[in-house]
N, CA, C and O atoms as a GROMACS GRO file, in nm:
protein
  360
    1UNK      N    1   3.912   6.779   5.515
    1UNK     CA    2   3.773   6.813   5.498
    1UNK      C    3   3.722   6.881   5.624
    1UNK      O    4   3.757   6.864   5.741
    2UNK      N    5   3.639   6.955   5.577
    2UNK     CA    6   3.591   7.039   5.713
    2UNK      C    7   3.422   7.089   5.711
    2UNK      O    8   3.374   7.122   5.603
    3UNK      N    9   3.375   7.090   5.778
    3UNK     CA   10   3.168   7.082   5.692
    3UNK      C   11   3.198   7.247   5.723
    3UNK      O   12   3.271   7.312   5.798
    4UNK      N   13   3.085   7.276   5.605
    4UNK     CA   14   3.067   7.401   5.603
    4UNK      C   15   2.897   7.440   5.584
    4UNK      O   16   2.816   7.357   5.542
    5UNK      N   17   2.868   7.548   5.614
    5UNK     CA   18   2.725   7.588   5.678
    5UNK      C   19   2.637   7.601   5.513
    5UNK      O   20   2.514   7.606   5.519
    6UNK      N   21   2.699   7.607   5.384
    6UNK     CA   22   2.643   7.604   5.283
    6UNK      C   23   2.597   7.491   5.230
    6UNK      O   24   2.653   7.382   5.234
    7UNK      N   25   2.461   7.526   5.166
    7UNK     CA   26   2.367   7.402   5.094
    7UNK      C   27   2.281   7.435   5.003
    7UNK      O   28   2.195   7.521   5.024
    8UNK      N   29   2.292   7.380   4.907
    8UNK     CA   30   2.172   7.390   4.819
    8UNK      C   31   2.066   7.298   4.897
    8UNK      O   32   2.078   7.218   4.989
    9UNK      N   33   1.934   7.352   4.805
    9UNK     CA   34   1.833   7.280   4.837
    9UNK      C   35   1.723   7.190   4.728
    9UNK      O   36   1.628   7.258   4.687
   10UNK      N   37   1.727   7.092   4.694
   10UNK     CA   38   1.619   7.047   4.619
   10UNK      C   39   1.519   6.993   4.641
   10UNK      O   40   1.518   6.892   4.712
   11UNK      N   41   1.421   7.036   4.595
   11UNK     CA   42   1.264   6.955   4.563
   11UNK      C   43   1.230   6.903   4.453
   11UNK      O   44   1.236   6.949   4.339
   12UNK      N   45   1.177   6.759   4.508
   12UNK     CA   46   1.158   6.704   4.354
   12UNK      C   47   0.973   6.705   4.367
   12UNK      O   48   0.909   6.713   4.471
   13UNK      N   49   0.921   6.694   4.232
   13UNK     CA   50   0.773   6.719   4.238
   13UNK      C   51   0.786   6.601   4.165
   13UNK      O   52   0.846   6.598   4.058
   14UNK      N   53   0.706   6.449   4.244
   14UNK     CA   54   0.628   6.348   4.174
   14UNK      C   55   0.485   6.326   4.167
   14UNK      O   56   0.406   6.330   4.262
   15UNK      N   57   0.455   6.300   4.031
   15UNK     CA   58   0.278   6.265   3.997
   15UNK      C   59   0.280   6.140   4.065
   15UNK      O   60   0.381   6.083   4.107
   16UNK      N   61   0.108   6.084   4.077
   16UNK     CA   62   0.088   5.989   4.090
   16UNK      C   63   0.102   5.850   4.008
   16UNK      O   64   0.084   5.738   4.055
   17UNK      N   65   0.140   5.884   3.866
   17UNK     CA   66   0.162   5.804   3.752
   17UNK      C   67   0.288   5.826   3.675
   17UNK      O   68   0.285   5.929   3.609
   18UNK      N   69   0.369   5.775   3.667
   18UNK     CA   70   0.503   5.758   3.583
   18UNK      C   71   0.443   5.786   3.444
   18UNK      O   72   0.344   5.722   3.406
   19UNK      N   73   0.502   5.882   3.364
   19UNK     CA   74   0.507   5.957   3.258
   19UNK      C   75   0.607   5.938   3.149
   19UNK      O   76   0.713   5.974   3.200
   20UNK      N   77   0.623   5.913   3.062
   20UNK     CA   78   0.707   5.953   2.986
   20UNK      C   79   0.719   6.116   2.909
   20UNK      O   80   0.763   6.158   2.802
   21UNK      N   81   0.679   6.151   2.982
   21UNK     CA   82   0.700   6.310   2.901
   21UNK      C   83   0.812   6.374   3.006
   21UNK      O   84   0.853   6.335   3.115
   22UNK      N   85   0.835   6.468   2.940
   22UNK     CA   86   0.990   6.569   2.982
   22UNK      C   87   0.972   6.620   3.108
   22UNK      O   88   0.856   6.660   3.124
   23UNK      N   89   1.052   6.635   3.213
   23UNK     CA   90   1.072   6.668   3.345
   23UNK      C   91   1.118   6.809   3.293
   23UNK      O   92   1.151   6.836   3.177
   24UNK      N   93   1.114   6.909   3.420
   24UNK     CA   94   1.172   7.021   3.403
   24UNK      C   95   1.264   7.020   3.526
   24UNK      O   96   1.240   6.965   3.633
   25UNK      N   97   1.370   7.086   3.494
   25UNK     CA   98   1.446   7.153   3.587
   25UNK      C   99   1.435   7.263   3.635
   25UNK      O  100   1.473   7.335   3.542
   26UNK      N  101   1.393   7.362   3.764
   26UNK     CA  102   1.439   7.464   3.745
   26UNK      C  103   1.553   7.558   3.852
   26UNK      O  104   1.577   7.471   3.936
   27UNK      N  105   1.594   7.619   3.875
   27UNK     CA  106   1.722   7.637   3.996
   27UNK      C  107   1.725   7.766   3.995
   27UNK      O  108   1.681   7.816   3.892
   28UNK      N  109   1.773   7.854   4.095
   28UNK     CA  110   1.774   7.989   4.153
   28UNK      C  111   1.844   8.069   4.059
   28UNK      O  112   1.818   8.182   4.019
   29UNK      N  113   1.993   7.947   4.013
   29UNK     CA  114   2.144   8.031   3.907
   29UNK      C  115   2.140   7.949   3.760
   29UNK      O  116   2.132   7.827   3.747
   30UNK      N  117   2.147   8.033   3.670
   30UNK     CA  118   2.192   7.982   3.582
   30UNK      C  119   2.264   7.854   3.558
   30UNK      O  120   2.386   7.859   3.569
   31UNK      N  121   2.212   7.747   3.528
   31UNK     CA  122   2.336   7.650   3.557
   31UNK      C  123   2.353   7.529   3.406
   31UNK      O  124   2.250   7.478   3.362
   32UNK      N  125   2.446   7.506   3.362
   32UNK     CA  126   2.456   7.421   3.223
   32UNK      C  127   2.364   7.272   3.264
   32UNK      O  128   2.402   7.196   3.353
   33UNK      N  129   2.230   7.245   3.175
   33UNK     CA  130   2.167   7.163   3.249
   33UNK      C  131   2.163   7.081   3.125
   33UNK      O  132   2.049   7.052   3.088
   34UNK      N  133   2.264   7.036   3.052
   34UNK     CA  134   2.275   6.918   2.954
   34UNK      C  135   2.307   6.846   2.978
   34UNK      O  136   2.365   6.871   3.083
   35UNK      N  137   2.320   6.726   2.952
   35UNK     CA  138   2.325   6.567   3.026
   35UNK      C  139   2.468   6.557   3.079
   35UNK      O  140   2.501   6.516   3.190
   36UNK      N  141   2.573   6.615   2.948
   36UNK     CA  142   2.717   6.582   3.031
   36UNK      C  143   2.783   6.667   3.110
   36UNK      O  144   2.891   6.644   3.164
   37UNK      N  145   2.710   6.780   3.120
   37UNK     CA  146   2.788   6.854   3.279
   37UNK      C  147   2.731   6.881   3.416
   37UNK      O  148   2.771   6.951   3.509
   38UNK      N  149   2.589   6.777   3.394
   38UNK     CA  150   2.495   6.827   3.520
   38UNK      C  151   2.500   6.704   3.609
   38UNK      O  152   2.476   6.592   3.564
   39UNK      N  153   2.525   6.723   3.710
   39UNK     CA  154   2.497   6.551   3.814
   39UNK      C  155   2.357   6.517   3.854
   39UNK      O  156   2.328   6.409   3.905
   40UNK      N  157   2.258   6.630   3.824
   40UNK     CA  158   2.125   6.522   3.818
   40UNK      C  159   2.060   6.513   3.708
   40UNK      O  160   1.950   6.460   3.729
   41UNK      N  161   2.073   6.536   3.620
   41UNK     CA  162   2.034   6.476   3.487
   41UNK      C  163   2.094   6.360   3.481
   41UNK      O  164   2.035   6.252   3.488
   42UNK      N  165   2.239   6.377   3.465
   42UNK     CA  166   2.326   6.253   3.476
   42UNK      C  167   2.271   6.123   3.562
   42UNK      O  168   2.263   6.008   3.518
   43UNK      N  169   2.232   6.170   3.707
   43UNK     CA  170   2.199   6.072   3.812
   43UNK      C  171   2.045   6.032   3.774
   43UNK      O  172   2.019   5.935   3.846
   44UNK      N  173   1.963   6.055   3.717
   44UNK     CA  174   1.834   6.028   3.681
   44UNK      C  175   1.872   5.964   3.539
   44UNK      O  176   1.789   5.875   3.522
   45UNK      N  177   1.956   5.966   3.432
   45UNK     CA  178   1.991   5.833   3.318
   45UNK      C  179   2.043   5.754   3.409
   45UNK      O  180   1.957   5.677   3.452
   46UNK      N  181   2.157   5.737   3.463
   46UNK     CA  182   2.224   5.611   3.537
   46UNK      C  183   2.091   5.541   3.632
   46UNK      O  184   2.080   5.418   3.632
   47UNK      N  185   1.996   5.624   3.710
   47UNK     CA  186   1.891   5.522   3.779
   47UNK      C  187   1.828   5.449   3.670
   47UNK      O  188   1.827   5.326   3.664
   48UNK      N  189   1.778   5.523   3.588
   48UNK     CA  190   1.726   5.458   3.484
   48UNK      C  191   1.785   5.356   3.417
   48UNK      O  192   1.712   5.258   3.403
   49UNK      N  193   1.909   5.346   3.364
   49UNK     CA  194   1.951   5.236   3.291
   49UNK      C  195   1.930   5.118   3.407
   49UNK      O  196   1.852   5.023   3.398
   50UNK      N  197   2.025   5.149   3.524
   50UNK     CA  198   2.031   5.036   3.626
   50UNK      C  199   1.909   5.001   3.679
   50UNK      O  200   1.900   4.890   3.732
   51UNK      N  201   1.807   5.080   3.675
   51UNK     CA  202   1.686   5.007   3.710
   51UNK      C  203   1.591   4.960   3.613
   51UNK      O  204   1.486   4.903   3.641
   52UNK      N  205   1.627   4.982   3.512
   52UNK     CA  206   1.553   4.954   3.370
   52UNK      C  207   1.376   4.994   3.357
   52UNK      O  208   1.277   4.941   3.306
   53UNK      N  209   1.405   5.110   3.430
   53UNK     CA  210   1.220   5.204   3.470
   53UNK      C  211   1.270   5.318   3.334
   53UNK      O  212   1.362   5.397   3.312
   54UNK      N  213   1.148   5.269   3.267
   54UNK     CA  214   1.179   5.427   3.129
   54UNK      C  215   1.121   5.526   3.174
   54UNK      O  216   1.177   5.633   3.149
   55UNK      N  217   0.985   5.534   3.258
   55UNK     CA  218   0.885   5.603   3.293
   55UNK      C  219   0.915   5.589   3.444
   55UNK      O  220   0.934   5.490   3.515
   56UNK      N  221   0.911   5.764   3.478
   56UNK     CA  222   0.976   5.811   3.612
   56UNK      C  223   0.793   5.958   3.622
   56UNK      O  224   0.730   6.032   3.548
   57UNK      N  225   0.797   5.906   3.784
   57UNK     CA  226   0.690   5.960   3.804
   57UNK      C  227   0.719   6.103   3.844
   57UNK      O  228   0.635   6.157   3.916
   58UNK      N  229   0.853   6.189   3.798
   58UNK     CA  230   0.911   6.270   3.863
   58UNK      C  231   0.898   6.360   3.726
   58UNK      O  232   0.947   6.348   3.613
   59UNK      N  233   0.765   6.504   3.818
   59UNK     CA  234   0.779   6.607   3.691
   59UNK      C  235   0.888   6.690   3.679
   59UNK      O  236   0.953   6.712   3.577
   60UNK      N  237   0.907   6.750   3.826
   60UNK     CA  238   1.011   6.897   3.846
   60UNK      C  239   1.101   6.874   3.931
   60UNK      O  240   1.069   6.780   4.004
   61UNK      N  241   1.183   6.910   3.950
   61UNK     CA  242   1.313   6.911   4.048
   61UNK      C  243   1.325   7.045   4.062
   61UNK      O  244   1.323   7.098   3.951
   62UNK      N  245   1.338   7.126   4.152
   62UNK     CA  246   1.373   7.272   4.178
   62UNK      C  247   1.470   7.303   4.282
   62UNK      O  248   1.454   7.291   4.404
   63UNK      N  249   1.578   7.347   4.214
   63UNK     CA  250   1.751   7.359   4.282
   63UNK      C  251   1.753   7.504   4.330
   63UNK      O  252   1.746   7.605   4.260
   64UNK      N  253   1.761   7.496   4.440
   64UNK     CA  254   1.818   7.665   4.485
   64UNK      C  255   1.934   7.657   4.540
   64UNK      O  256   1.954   7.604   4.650
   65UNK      N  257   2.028   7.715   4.464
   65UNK     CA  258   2.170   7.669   4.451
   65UNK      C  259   2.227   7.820   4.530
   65UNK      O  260   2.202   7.937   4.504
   66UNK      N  261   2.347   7.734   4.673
   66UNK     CA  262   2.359   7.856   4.699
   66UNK      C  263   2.535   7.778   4.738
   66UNK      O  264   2.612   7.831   4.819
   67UNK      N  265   2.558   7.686   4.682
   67UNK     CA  266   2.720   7.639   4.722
   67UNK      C  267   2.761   7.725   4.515
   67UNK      O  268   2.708   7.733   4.405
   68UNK      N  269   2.877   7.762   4.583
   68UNK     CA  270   2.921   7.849   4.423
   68UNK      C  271   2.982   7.736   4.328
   68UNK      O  272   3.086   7.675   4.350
   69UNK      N  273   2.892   7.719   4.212
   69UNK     CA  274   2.968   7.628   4.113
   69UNK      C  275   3.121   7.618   4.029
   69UNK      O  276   3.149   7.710   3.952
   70UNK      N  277   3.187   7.539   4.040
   70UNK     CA  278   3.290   7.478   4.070
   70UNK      C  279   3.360   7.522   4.176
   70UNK      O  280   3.480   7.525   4.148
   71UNK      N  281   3.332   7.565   4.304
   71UNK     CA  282   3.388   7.596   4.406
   71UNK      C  283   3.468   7.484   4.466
   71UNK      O  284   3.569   7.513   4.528
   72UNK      N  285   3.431   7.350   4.452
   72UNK     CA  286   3.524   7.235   4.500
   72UNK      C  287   3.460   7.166   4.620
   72UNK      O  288   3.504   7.076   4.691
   73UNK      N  289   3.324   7.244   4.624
   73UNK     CA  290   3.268   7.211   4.750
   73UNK      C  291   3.221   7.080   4.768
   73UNK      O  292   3.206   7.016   4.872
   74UNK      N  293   3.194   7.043   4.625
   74UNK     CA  294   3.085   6.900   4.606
   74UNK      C  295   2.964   6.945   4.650
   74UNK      O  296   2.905   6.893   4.744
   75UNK      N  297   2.909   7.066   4.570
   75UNK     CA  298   2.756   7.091   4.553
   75UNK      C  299   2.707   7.002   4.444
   75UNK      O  300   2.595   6.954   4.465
   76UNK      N  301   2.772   6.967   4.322
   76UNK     CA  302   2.717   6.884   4.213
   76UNK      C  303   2.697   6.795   4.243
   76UNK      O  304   2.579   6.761   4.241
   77UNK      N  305   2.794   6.705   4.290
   77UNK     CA  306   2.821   6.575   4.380
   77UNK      C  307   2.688   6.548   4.415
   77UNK      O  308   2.600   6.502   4.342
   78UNK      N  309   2.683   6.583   4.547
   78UNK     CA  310   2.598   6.583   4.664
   78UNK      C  311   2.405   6.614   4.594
   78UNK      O  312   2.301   6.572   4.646
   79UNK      N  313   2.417   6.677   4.501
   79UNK     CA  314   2.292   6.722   4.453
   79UNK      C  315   2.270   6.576   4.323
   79UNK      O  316   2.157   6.538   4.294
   80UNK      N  317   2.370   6.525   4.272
   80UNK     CA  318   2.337   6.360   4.215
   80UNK      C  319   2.311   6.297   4.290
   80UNK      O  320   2.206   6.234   4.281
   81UNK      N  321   2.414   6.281   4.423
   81UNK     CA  322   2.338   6.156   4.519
   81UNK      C  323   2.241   6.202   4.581
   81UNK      O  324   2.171   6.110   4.623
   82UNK      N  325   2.204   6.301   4.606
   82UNK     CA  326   2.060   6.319   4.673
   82UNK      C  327   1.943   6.276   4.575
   82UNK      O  328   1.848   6.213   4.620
   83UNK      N  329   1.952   6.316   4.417
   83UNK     CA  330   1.891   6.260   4.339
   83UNK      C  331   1.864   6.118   4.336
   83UNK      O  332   1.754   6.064   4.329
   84UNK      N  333   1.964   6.070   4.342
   84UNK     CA  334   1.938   5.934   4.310
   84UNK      C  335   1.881   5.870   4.456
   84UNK      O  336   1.798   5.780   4.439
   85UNK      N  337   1.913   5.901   4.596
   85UNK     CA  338   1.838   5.871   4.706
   85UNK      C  339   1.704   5.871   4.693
   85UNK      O  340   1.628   5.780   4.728
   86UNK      N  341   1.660   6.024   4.615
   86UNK     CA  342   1.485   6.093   4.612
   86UNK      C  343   1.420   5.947   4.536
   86UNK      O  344   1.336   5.873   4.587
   87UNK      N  345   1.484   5.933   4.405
   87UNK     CA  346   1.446   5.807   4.298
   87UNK      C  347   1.414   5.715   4.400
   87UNK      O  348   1.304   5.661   4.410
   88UNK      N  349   1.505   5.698   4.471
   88UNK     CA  350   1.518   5.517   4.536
   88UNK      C  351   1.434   5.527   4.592
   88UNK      O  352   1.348   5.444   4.564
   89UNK      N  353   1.394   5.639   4.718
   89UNK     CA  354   1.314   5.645   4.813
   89UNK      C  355   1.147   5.644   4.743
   89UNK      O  356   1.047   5.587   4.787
   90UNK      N  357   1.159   5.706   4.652
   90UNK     CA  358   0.993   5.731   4.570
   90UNK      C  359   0.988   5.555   4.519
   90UNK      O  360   0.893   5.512   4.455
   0.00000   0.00000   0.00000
């Protein structure tokens, strides 16, 4: 392993009140944003089950994706656990 100078960047946008209505995604690249190939969709069901919160005060997430997808880099990776940090920390 060796660090390299590339990073995506995310922002998550939370209301003051947990919602049940639909979050949006949105990101710089085209990217498959259905539950089984994305790591933060994915990482926002898994907080949810394990924390048993249905209602997430989190409207938008906005990805500016600049590690190249499936490059091997662990941009997906790294962009679930940051997700799930943002959750914990909010």
């Amino acid at each position: 392993m060796a660090p390299i100078r590339l990073c995506d960047t995310l922002r998550y946008d939370f209301s003051s009140t947990p919602r049940r209505k639909e979050m949006t995604i949105t990101s710089s690249r085209t990217l498959p944003f259905d539950d089984k190939n994305n790591t933060i969709t994915q990482a926002i069901q898994y907080f949810q089950k394990a924390t048993g919160i249905e209602k997430l005060a989190l409207e938008n997430i906005t990805l500016q994706k600049k590690i190249p997808t499936g490059a091997g880099f662990g941009g997906g990776s790294s962009n679930g656990a940051t997700t799930l940090m943002a959750l914990n920390d909010f």
